[in-house]
OpenMM code with the backbone's topology and positions (N, CA, C; nanometers):
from openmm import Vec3, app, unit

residues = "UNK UNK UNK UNK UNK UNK UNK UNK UNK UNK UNK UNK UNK UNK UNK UNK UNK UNK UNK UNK UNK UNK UNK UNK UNK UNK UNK UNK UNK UNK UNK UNK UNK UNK UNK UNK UNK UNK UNK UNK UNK UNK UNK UNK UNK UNK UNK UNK UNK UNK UNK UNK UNK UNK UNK UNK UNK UNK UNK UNK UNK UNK UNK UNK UNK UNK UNK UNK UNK UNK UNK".split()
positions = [
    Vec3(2.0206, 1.7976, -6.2064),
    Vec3(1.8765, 1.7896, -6.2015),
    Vec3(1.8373, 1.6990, -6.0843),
    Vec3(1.7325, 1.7467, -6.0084),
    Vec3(1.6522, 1.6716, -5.9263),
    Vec3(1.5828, 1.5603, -5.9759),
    Vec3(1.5915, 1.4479, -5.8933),
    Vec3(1.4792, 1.3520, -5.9288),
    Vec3(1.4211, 1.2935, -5.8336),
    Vec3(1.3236, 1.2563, -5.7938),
    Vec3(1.2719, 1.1842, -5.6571),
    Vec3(1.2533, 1.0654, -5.7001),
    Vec3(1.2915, 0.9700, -5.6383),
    Vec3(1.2642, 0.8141, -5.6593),
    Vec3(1.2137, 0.7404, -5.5514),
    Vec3(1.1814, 0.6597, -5.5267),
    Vec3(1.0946, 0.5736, -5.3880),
    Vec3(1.2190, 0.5404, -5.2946),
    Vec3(1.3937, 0.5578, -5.3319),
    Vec3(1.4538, 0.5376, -5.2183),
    Vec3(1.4739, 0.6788, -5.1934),
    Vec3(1.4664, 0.7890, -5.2179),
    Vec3(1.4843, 0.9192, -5.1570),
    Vec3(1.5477, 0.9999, -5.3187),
    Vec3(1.6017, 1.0809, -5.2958),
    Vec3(1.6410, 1.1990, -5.4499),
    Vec3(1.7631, 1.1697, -5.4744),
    Vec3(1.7627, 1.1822, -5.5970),
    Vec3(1.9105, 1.1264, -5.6686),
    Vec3(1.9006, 1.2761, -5.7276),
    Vec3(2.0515, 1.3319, -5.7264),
    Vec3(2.1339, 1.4281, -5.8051),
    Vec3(2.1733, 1.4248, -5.8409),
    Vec3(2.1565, 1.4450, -6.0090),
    Vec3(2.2438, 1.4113, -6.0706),
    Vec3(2.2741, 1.5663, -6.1636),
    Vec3(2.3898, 1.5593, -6.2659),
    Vec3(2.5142, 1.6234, -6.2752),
    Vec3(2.5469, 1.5826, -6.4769),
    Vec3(2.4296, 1.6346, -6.5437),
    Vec3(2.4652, 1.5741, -6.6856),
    Vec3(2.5947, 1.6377, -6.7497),
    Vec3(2.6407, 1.7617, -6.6645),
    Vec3(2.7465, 1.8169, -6.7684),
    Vec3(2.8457, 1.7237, -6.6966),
    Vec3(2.8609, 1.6118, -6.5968),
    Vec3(2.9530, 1.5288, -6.5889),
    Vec3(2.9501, 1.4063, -6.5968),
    Vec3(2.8656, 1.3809, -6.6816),
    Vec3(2.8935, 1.2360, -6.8048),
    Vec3(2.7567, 1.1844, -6.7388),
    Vec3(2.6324, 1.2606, -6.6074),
    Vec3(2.5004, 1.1586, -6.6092),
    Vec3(2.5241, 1.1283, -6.4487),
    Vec3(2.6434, 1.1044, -6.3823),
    Vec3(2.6772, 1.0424, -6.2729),
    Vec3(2.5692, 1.1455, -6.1378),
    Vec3(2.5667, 1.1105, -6.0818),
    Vec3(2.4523, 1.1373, -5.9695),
    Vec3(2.4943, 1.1082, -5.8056),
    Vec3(2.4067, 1.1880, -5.7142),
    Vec3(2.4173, 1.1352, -5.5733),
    Vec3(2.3025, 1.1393, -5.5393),
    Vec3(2.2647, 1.0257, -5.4624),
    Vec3(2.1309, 0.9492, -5.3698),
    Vec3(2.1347, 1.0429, -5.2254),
    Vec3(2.0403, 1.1058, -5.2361),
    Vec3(2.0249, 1.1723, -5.1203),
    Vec3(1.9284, 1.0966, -5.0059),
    Vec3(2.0497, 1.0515, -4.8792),
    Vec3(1.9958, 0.9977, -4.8410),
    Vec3(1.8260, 1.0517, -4.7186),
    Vec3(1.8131, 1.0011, -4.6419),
    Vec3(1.7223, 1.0284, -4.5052),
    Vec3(1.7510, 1.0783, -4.4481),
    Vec3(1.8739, 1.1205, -4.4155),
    Vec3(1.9544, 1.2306, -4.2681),
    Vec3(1.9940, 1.3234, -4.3448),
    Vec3(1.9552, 1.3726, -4.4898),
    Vec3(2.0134, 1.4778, -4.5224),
    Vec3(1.9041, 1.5332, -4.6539),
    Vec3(1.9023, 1.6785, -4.6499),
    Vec3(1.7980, 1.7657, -4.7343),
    Vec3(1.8448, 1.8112, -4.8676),
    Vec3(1.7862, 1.8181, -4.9359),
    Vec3(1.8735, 1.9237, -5.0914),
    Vec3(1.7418, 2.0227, -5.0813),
    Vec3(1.7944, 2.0988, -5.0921),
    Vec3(1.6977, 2.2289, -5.1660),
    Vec3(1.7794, 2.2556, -5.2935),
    Vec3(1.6875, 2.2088, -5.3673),
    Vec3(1.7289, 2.2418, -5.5216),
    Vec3(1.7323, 2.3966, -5.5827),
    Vec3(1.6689, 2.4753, -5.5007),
    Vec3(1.6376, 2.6021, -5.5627),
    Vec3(1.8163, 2.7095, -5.5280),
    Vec3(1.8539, 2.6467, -5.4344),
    Vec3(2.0080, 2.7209, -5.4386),
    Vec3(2.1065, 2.6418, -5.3693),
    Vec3(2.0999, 2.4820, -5.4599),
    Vec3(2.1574, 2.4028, -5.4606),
    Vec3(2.2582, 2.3112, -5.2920),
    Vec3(2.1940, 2.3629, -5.2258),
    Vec3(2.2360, 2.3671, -5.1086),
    Vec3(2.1898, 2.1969, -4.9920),
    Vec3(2.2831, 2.1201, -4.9857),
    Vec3(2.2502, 2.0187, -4.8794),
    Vec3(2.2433, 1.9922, -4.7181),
    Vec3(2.1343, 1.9804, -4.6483),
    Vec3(2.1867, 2.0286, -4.5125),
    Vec3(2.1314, 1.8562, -4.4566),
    Vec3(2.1596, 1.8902, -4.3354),
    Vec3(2.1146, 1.8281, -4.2483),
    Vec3(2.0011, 1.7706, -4.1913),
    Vec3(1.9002, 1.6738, -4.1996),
    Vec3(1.7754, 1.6666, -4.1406),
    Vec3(1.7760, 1.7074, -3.9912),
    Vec3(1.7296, 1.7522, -3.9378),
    Vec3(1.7406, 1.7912, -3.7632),
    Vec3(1.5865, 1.7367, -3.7281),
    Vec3(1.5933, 1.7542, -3.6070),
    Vec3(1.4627, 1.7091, -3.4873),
    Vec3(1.4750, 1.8374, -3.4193),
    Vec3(1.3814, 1.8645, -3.3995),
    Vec3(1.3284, 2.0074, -3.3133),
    Vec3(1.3047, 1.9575, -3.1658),
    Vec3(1.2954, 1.8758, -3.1230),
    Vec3(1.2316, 1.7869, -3.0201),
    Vec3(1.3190, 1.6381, -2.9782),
    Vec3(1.3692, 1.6251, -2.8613),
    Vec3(1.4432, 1.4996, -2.8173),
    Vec3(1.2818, 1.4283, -2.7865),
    Vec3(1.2966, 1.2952, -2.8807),
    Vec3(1.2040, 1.2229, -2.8672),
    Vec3(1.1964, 1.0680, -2.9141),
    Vec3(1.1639, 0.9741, -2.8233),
    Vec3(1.1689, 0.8181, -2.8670),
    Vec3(1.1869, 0.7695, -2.9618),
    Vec3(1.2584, 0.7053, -2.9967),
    Vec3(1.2684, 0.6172, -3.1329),
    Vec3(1.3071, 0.7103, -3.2488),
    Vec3(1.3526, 0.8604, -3.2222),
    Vec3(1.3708, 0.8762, -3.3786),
    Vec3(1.5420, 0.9721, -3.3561),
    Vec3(1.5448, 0.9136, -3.4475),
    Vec3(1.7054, 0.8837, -3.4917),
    Vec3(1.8009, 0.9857, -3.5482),
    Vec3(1.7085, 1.1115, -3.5895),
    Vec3(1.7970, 1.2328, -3.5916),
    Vec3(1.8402, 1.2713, -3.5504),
    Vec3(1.9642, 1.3473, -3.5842),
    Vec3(2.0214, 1.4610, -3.4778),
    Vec3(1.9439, 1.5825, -3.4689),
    Vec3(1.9717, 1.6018, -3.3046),
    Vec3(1.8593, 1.6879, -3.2476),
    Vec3(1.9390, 1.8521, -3.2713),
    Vec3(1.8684, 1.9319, -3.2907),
    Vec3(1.9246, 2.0737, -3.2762),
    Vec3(1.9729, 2.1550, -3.1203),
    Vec3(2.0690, 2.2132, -3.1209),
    Vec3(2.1158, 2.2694, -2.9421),
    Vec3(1.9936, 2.2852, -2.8946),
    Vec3(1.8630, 2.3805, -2.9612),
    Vec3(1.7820, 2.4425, -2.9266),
    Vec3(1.6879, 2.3095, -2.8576),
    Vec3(1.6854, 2.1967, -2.8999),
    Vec3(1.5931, 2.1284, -2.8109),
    Vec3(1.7073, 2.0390, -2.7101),
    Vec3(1.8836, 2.0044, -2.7076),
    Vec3(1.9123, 1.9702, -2.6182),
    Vec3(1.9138, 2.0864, -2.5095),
    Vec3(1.9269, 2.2311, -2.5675),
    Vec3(1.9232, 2.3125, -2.4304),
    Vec3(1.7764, 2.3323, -2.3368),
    Vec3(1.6664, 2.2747, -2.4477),
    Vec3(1.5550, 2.2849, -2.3779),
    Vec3(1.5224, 2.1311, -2.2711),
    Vec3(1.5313, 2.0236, -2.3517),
    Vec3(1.5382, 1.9403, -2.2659),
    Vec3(1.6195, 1.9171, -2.1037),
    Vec3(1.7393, 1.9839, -2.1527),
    Vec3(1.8408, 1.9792, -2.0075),
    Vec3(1.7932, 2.1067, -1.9439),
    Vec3(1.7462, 2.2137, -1.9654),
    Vec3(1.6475, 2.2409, -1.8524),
    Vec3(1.5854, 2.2161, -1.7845),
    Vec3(1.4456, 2.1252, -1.9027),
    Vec3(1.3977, 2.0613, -1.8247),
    Vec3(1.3915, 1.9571, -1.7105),
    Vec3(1.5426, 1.8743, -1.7334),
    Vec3(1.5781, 1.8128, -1.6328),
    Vec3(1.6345, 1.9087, -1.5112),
    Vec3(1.6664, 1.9950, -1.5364),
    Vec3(1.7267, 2.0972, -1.4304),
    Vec3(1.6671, 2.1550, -1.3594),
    Vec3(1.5453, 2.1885, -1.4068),
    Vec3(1.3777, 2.2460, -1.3515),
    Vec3(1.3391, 2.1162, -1.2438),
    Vec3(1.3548, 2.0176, -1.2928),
    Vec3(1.3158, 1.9046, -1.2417),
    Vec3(1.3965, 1.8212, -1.1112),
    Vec3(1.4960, 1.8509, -1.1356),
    Vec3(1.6249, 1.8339, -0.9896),
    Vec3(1.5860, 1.8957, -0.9153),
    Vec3(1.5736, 2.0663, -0.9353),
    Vec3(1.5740, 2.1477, -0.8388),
    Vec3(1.4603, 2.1407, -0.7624),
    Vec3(1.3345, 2.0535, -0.7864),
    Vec3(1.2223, 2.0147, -0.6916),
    Vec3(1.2615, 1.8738, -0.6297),
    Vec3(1.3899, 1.8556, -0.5948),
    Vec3(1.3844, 1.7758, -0.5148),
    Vec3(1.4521, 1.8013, -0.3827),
] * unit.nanometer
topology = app.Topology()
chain = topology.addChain("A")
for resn in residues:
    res = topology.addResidue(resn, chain)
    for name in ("N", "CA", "C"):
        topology.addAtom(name, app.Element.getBySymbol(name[0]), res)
């Protein structure tokens, strides 16, 4: 069973005696087909601390590449 608490979701597991896992900030549960992933960033951007998806390091290093090539 899901639970949300003020430090993030605890999972817990009653057919194994109650014991649980704290889901932390860098990582998702979708409860509906039990599945944990990854938090991602769509966007390389200041101060935040996720891991970014290829799709925005391949966009960013374009953009630096777009940006060389005018010099």
């Amino acid at each position: 069973m899901l639970t949300k608490t003020e430090d993030g979701n605890k999972w817990t597991q009653p057919e194994k005696g109650g014991g649980g896992y704290v889901i932390g900030s860098g990582l998702k549960l979708d409860p509906d087909n039990n599945t944990i992933s990854v938090n991602t960033a769509d966007a390389v951007e200041q101060d935040n601390t996720l891991p970014v998806t290829s799709a925005a390091v391949f966009t960013t290093v374009g953009n630096i590449d777009a940006l060389l090539a005018t010099i």
